[in-house]
N, C-alpha and C positions, 0 to 999 in steps of 0.2 A: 207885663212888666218883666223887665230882666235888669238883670246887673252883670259887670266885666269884673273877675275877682281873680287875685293872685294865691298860687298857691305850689309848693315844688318848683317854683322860678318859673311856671309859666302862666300863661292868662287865658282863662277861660271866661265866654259869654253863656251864662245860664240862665233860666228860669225856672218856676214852681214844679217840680214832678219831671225833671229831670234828671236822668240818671248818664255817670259819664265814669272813666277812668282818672285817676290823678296818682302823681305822687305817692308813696308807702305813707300812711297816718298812722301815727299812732293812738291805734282807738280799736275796740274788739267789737265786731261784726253786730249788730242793732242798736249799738250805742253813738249817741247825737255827737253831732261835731258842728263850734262856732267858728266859722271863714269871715275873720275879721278884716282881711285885707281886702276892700272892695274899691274896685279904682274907679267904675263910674256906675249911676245905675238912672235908667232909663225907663219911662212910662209913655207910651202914645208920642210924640212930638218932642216931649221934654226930656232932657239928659242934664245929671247933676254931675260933674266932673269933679276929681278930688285934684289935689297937690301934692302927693301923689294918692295917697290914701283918703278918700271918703271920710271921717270921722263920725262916728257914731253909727255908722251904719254895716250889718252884718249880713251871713244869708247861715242858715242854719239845714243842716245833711244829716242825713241816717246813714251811717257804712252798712255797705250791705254785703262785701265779700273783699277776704287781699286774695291775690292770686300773682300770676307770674306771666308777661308775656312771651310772645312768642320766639322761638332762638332767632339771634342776628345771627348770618354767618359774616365772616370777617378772612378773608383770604389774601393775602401780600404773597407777590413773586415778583422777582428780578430777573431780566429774561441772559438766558446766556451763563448765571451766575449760582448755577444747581442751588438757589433759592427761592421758597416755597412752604408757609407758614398758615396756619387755619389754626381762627380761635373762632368762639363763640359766646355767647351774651343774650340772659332772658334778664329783663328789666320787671323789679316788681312795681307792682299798684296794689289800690286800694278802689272798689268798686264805690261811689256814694250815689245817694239820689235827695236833692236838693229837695227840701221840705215846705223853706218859706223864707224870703227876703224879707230883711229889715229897714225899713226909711232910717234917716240921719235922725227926726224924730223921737224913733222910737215905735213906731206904729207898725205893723205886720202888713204887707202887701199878699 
């Protein structure tokens, strides 16, 4: 079983005992977190599509670390125009690993 859940403005496809990067949570490192926005969640063959949201249905995470990615660098030059500018950018996250899907239901997958 897996489900497509929105979270940090972007959409990820998860299942049970998966572990991924998302968005900074606020939530301290073994502590549960409910991903209410579930936009479609799928079993064998069948897929339940929401409008946009799933209703009633969640996937439940353990945070397991924040940490900080890796630097972007970001370099602009204008040729000809002694311009030439470098910045840099680490993005954080929040480490989780998906526990257990919930059906519309109510029932634990």
């Amino acid at each position: 079983m897996y489900a497509v859940i929105k979270t940090g403005g972007k959409q990820y496809r998860v299942s049970a005992g998966m572990t991924l990067r998302v968005e900074t949570l606020a939530a301290e490192p073994g502590q549960e977190v409910v991903l209410s926005e579930v936009l479609a969640l799928g079993e064998g063959d069948s897929l339940q599509l929401g409008t946009p949201i799933l209703t009633g249905a969640s996937v439940k995470a353990t945070v397991k670390a924040h940490g900080r990615g890796d630097k972007v660098r970001i370099f602009k030059h204008r040729r000809r125009k002694h311009y030439a500018k470098t910045q840099g950018h680490r993005q954080n996250y929040t480490e989780i690993e998906i526990t257990s899907l919930v059906r519309p239901d109510g029932s634990a997958a």
